[in-house]
N, C-alpha and C positions, 0 to 999 in steps of 0.2 A: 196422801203419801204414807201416813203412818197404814195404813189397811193394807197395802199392799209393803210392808214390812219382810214376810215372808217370801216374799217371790225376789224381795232383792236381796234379803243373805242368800236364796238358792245361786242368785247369777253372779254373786260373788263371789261363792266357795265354787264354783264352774269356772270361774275366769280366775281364778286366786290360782297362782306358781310358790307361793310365798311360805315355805315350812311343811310342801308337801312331802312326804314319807316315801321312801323307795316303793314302800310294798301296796302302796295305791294305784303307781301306774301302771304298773302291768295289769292288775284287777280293771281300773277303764277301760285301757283299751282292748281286751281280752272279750270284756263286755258289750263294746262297739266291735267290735267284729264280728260276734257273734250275731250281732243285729245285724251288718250288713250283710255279711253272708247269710242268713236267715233269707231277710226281703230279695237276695238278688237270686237267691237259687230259688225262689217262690216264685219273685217274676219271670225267671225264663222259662220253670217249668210248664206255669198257665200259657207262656206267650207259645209255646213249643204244641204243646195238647191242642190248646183251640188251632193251631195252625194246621198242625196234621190233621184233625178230624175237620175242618173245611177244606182242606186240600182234596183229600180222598173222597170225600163225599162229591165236590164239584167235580169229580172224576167221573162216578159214579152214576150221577145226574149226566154229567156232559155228554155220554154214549149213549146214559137212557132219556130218562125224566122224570119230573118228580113225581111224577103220575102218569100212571098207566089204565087206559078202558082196554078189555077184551075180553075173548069168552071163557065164561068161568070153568068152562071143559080146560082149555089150553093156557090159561095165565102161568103157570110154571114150566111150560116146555118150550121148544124152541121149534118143536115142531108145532104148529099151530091151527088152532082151530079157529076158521073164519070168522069175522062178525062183518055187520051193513055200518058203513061209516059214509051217511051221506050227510046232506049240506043241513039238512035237521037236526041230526043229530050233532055237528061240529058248533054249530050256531047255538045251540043249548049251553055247551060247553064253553064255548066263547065269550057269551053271556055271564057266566057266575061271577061273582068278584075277586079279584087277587088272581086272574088266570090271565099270562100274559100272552102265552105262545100255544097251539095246537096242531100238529101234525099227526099222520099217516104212514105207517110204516110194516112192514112182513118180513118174516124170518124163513128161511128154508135151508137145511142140515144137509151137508154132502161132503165133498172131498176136492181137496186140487192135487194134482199127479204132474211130475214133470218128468224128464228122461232118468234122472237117478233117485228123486224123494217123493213124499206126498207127505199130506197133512191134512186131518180134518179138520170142518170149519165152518161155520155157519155164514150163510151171506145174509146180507139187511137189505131188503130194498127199502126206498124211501122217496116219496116224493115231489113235488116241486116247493111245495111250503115248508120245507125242512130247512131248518135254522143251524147252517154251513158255522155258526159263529164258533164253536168251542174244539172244531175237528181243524179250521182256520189256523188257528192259535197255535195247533199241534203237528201240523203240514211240514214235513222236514225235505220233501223231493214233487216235483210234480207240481199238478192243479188239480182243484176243485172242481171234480167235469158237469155238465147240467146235464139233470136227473130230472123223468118225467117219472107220470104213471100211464101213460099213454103210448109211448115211443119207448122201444130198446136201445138203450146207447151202447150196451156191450164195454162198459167201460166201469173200471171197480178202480174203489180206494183200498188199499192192504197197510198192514202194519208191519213197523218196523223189522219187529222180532220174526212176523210171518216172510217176510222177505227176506232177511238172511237166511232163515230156515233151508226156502227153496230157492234160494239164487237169483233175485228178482228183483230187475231193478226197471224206474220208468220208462213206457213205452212196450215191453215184455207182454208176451203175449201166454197165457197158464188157460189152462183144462179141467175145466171143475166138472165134478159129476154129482151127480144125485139118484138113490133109487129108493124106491116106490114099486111095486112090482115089477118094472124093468128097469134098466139102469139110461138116466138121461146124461147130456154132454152139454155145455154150455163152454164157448171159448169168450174166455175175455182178455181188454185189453188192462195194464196197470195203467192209470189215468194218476194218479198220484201215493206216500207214502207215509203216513203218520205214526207218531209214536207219543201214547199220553203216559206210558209207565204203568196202566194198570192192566195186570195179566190177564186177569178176570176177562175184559174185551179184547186186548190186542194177541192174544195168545188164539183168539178162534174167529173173530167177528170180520169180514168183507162187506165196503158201501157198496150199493149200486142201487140201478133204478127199480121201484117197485112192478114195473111193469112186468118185468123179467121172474122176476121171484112170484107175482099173481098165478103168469102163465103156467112156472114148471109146478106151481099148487094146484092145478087147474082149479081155481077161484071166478066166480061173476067178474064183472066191471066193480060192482058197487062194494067186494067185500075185501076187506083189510086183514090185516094179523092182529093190528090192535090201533089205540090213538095214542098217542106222547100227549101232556098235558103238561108244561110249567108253569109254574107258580111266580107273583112278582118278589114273595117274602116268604121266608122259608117255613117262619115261623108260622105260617097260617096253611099250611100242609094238609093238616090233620082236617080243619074246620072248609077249604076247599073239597076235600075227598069225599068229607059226608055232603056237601050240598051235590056232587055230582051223584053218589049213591041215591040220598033224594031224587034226582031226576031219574034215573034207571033204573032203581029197582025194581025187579022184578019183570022187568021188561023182557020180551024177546023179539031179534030181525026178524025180518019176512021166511027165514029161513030156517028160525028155531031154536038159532043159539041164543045162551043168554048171556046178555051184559054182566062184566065184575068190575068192579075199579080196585086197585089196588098201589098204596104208595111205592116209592122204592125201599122202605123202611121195609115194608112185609114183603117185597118182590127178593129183596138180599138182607134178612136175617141177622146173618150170620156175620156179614162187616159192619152192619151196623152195632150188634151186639158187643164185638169185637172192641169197635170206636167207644162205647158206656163204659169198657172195662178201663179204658184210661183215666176215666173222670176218677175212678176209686184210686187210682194210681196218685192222681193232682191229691186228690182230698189227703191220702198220709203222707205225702212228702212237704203239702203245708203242717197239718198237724206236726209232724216233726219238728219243720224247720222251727216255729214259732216255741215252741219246747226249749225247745236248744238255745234260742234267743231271751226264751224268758228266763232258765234256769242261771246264764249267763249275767243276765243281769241281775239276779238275786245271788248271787255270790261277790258280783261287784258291788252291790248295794250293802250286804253285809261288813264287808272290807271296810266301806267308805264310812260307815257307822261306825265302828272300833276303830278307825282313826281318828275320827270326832270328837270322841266320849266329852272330851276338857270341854269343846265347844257345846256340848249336849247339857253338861253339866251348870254353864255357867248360863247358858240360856235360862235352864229349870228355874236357877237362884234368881235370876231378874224378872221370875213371876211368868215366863212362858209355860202353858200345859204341854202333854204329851201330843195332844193334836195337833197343835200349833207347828210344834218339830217334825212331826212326820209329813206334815205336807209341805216342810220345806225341803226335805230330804227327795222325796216325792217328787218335787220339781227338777229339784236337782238332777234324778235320774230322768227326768224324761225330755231334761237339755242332752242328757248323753245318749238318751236313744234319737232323738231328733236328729242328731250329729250322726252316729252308725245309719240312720235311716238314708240319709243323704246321701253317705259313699253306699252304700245298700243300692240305691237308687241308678246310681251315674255305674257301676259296676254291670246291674242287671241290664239296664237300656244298652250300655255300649256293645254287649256281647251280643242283645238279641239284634241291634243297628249292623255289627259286624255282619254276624249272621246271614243278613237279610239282603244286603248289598255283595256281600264277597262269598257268601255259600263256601265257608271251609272244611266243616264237618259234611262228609257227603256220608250217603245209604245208598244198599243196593235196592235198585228199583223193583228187582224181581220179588222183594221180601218183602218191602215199607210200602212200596209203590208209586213211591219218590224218591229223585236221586241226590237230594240234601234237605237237610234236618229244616223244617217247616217252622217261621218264625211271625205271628199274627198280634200287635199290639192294639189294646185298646184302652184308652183311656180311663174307662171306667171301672174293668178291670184292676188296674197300675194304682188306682184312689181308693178301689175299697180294699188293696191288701194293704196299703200306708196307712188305712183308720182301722183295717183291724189289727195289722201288727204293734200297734201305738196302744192299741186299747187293750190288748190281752196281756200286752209286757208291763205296762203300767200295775193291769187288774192281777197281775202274780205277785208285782211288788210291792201290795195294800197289807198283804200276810207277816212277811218278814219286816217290814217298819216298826211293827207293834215289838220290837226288840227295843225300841226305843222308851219304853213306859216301864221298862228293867234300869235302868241308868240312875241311878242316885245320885242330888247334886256334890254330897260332900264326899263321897269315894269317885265320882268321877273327875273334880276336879283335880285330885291328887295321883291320877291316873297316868302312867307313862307307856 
């Protein structure tokens, strides 16, 4: 009992009403709000960041994948240059570890023209082991038609935005053209309407079957635009792409192009780049917040000590050191951050809970690429900003206790 001495004057002078001083309380709870405010605008801002930058990215991925093989002549155009994507070479890929899905797919650049508009546009073939799941999700009219590579269905998926554009709604029949030395014509039907929000694909990209898009490239049987490769874990991205480089380097089809693998980090750049510059964004507005929180409570802390002194004073004379006192002051304050951490806590969750069920705050899609503010909690997360906001409020108020080793018993205790 007696060893633990100091930690029960701390929960006394915490729990003590009794002879408290006007100019304390506003110093606590100035101090407690500074801490809650701190942790809650620290949680929503990580909970907001990681949600955007998963959202976009599963955007991102959802059209393309996380990996791309094709020929390292055409890996950035849309215009494309063939590779041989047969059952050898899928089955290699299929093989690696952490790869869960592998498709087939080609791109060809043309136009659709109706009676009063047009709009260019890249069409995707794609086909039959294409994984319908993420385009599913985002189906707002229509069906998901079945796509060969063998058979022409003549039936295309379009996007929302491309469909207002030109007046198009399911069942519509549109005129795509493409040229290449002469100008070719392709009539298709709208089989369905999606819309994911991100411009990047729904502002140019048309589904249909690869068979179709083989033909107007006049391509083999055996040659593709590229493979899709997804990954089970995202985080093994990097260490998947070199085992497939492993397999293909340096390789060339029977035809002479050569193999590239390339993530969609190196495929888009520039939104990925885009996505890093938030992190720096999280990282000062915790710096701040925890500033703001600590500086808070070293003011409250200050206070709370100059209204003490008489009790500082009379401790010294009953044989306590100066260490002794500041680790009980010590406690004391980090029952009051405990308590700010708490409403800190129930403030940040509720707003990002709101958020996340009721979407109040909305964005324009056209700009974010989402049409409300993106809300991602994780628990481990939400624990290490509670141990480190606890530990660096704590660690700012080791400095200013040592005000306590200035206190004199015999002028403190005559102190008013």
């Amino acid at each position: 009992m007696m060893s633990n001495w100091k930690f029960f004057i701390a929960r006394r002078i915490y729990r003590s009403r009794e002879g408290e001083k006007e100019v304390s309380k506003p110093a606590v709870r100035i101090a407690m709000a500074g801490i809650a405010i701190g942790l809650a605008v620290m949680i929503v801002s990580v909970a907001v960041v990681i949600g955007f930058k998963h959202q976009v990215r599963d955007k991102v991925i959802g059209m393309g994948s996380d990996i791309v093989v094709s020929s390292i002549e055409g890996a950035q155009l849309y215009q494309m240059n063939p590779v041989v994507a047969n059952d050898s070479l899928l089955s290699v890929i299929r093989n690696i570890p952490q790869v869960s899905h592998v498709q087939r797919y080609a791109t060809k650049p043309g136009m659709i023209m109706t009676a009063d508009n047009f709009q260019g546009m890249i069409v995707k073939g794609v086909a039959q082991e294409y994984d319908w799941t993420y385009l599913k999700a985002h189906l707002q009219e229509g069906e998901i038609p079945a796509l060969t590579d063998s058979v022409a269905s003549n039936r295309v998926l379009v996007s929302r935005s491309m469909a207002d554009k030109l007046s198009l709604k399911v069942g519509d029949k549109l005129y795509t053209y493409y040229i290449e030395g002469n100008v070719r014509a392709r009539r298709l039907t709208v089989s369905g309407i999606f819309q994911t929000n991100f411009s990047a694909f729904d502002d140019y990209f048309l589904i249909t079957d690869m068979y179709m898009v083989r033909r107007l490239n006049g391509w083999e049987p055996d040659q593709v635009g590229g493979v899709e490769v997804a990954v089970s874990d995202y985080r093994f991205l990097d260490s998947v792409n070199d085992d497939i480089r492993g397999h293909i380097q340096e390789q060339t089809d029977r035809y002479g192009a050569i193999y590239c693998s390339r993530t969609s980090e190196e495929l888009y750049p520039q939104i990925f780049a885009w996505l890093d510059l938030l992190d720096t964004n999280v990282w000062v507005i915790l710096i701040l917040m925890t500033g703001v929180a600590g500086f808070t409570m070293i003011s409250g802390l200050l206070i709370i000590i100059l209204e003490r002194t008489q009790m500082i004073g009379v401790l010294k004379a009953l044989g306590a050191n100066n260490a002794s006192i500041r680790q009980i002051f010590l406690s004391f304050s980090v029952f009051l951050i405990g308590r700010g951490m708490c409403w800190g806590n129930v403030i940040g969750l509720s707003c990002c809970l709101i958020q996340y069920f009721f979407e109040p705050i909305k964005l324009d899609p056209a700009t974010y690429y989402v049409n409300a503010v993106p809300v991602e909690l994780h628990l481990g997360w939400i624990v290490l900003l509670n141990v480190c906001t606890l530990l660096v409020s704590v660690g700012m108020l080791v400095g200013p206790s040592y005000l306590i080793s200035h206190i004199h018993p015999a002028k403190s205790i005559r102190f008013e």
